[in-house]
C-alpha positions as CSV (number, residue, x, y, z in Angstrom):
1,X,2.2,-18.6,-7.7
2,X,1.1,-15.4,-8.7
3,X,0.9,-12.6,-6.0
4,X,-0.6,-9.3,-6.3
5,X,0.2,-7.0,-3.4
6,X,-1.1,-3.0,-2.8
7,X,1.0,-0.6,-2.4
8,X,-0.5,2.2,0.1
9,X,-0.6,1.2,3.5
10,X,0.5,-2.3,2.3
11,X,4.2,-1.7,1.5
12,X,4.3,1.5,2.3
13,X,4.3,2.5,5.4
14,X,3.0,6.2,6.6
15,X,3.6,5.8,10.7
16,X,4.5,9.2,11.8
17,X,4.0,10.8,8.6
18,X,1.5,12.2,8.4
19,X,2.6,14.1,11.3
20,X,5.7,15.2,10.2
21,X,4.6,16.7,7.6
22,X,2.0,19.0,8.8
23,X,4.1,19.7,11.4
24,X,6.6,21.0,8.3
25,X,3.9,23.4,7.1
26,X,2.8,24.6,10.3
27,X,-0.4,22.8,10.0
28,X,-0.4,21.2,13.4
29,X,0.4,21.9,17.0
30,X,3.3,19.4,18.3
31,X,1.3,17.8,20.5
32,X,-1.3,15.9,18.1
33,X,-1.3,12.1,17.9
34,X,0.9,11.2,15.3
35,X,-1.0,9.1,13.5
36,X,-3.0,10.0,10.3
37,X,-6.3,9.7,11.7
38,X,-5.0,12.0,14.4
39,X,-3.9,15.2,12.0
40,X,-6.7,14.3,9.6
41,X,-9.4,14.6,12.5
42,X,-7.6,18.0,13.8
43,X,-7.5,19.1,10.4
44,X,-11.4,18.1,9.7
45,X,-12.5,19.1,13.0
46,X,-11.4,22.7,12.6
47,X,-12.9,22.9,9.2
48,X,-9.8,22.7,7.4
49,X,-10.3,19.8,4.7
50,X,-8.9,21.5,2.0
51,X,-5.6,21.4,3.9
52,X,-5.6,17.7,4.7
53,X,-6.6,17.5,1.1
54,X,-3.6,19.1,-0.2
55,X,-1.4,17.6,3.0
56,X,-2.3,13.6,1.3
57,X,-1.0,15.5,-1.9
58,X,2.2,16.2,-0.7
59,X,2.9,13.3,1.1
60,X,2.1,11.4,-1.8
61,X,4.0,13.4,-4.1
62,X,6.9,15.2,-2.1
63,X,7.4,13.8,0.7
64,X,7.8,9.8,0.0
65,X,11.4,10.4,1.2
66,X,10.1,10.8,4.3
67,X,8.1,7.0,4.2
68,X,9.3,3.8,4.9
69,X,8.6,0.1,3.4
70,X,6.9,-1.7,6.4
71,X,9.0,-4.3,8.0
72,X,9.7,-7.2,6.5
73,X,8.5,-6.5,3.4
74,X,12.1,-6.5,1.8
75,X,12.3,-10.0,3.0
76,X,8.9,-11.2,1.7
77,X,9.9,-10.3,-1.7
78,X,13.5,-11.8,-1.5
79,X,12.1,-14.7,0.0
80,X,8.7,-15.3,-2.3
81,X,11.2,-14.3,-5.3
82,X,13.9,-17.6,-4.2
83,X,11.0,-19.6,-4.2
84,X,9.8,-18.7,-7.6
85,X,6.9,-16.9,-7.1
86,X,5.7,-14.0,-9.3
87,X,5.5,-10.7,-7.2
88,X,2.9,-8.0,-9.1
89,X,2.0,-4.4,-7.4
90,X,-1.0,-3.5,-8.2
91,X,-2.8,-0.1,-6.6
92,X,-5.5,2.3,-7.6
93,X,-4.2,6.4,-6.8
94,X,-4.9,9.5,-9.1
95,X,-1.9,10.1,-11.1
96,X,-2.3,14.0,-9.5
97,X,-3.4,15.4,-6.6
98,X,-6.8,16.4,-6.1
99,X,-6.1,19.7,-4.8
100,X,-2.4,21.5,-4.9
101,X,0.3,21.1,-7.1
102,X,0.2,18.6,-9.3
103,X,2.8,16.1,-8.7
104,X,2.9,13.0,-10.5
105,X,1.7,10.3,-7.4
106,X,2.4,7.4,-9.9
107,X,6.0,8.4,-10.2
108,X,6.5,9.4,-6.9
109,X,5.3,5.9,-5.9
110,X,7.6,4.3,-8.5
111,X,10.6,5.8,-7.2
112,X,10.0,5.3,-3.7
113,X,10.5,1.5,-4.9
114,X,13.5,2.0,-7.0
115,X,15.0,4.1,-4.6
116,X,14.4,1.4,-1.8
117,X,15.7,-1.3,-4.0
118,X,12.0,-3.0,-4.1
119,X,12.1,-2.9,-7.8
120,X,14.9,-3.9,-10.2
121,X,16.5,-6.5,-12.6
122,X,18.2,-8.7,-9.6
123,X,16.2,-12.1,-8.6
124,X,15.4,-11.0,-5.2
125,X,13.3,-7.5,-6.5
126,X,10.1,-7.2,-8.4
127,X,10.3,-6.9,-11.9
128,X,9.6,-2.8,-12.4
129,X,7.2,-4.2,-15.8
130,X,4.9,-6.0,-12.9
131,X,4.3,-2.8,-10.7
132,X,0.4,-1.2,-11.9
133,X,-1.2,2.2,-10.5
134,X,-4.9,2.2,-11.7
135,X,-7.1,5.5,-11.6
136,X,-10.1,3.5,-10.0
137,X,-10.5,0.8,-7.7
138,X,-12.3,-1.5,-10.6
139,X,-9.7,-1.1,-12.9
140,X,-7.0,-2.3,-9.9
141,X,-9.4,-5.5,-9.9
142,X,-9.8,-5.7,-13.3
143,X,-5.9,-5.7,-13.2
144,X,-5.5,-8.4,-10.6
145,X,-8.1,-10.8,-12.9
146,X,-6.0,-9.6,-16.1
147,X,-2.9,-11.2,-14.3
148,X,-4.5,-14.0,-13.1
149,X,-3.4,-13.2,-9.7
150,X,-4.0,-16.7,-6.9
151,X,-2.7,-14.5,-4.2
152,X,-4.1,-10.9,-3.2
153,X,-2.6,-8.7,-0.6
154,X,-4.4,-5.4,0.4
155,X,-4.7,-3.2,4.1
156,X,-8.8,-2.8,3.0
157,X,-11.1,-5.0,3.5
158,X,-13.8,-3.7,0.7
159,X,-11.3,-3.9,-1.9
160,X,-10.9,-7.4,-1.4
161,X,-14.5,-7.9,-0.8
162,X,-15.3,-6.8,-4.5
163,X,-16.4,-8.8,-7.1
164,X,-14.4,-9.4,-10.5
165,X,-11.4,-10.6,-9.0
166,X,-10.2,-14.0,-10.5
167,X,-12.0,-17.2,-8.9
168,X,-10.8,-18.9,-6.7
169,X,-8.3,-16.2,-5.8
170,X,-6.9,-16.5,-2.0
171,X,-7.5,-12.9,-0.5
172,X,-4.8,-11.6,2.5
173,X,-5.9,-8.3,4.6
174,X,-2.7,-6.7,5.6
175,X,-3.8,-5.8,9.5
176,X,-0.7,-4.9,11.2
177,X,-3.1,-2.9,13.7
178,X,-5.2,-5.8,14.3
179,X,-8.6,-3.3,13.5
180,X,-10.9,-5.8,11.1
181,X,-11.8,-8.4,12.9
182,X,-14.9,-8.9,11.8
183,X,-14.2,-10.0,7.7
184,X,-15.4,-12.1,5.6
185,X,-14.9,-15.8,6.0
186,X,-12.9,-16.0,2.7
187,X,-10.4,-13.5,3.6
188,X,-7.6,-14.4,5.6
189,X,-6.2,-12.0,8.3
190,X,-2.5,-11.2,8.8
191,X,-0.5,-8.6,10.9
192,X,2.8,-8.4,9.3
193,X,4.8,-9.4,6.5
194,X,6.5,-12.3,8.4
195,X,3.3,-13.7,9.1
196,X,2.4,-13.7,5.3
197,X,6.0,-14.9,4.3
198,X,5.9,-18.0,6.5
199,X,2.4,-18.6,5.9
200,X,2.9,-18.2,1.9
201,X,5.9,-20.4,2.2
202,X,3.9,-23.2,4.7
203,X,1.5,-23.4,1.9
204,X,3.6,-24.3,-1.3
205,X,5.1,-27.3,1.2
């Protein structure tokens, strides 16, 4: 099987982040949520979207030391790999920032992998050839068809609602807040990467 999995807010995971970062620059008062939509509504509510702007930037480019793989995804890929699946990453991100310094996002994104041992030559990692970052959102479908993807993972339902994706392709939202309960009837809803693993495995017995 064929899987093609997204990689922000799929695999990785920005709980917390957000937070400490802004926190770093002194963007923030300590006692904000610390969830994204928390500092971005603070930042955006005061009129400050420019920093936000340049805060995603960072994050995205800096700071991916600071983010973590969500759990069980480590397993998913050992496990889907043993059972001779194909694993492909494929995202859509500008390769810089739109405002700040420009860091390289698609490299920073790379070696959060490598560095997390998510990518690699080994049998239980994804082939580093198979990992994709797009500029838009139709080329990251355009992508998925090119590889003939039967599996698609992705946090957002739109994305999976788009057309040009390969027939027949099964589509998985990633919901580990449980927040989209209302998709489509031809996307399948699941809350962690254990759910997916045992559900991808239930269906090739």
């Amino acid at each position: 099987m064929r899987i093609g999995i997204d990689f922000d807010n799929t695999i990785a995971c920005y709980d917390g982040v957000f937070h400490a970062a802004a926190l770093e620059r002194g963007l923030i008062p300590a006692d904000i949520g610390r969830n994204k939509n928390s500092v971005r509504d603070h930042l955006n509510g005061a009129g400050r979207n420019d920093d936000f702007t340049k805060l995603q930037g960072y994050i995205y480019g800096a700071r991916m030391d600071l983010v973590a793989a969500y759990p069980g995804f480590s397993d998913f890929v050992a496990a889907t790999r043993a059972a001779g699946h194909e694993l492909f990453i494929v995202s859509h991100k500008t390769r810089h920032p739109i405002l700040g310094p420009k860091h390289d996002l698609h490299a920073a994104a790379r070696g959060f992998l490598a560095t997390r041992g998510l990518v690699g030559d080994d049998s239980s990692q994804i082939n580093p050839a198979f990992v994709f970052f797009e500029l838009t959102k139709e080329d990251k479908v355009a992508r998925a068809a090119a590889l003939r993807c039967e599996v698609f993972v992705d946090d957002l339902p739109e994305i999976l609602a788009m057309p040009g994706f390969p027939e027949g392709m099964r589509r998985i939202l990633f919901d580990p807040e449980n927040q989209s309960a209302g998709v489509a009837e031809n996307i399948d809803r699941c809350s962690s990467w254990a759910m997916i693993t045992a559900d991808l495995n239930r269906e090739r017995a």
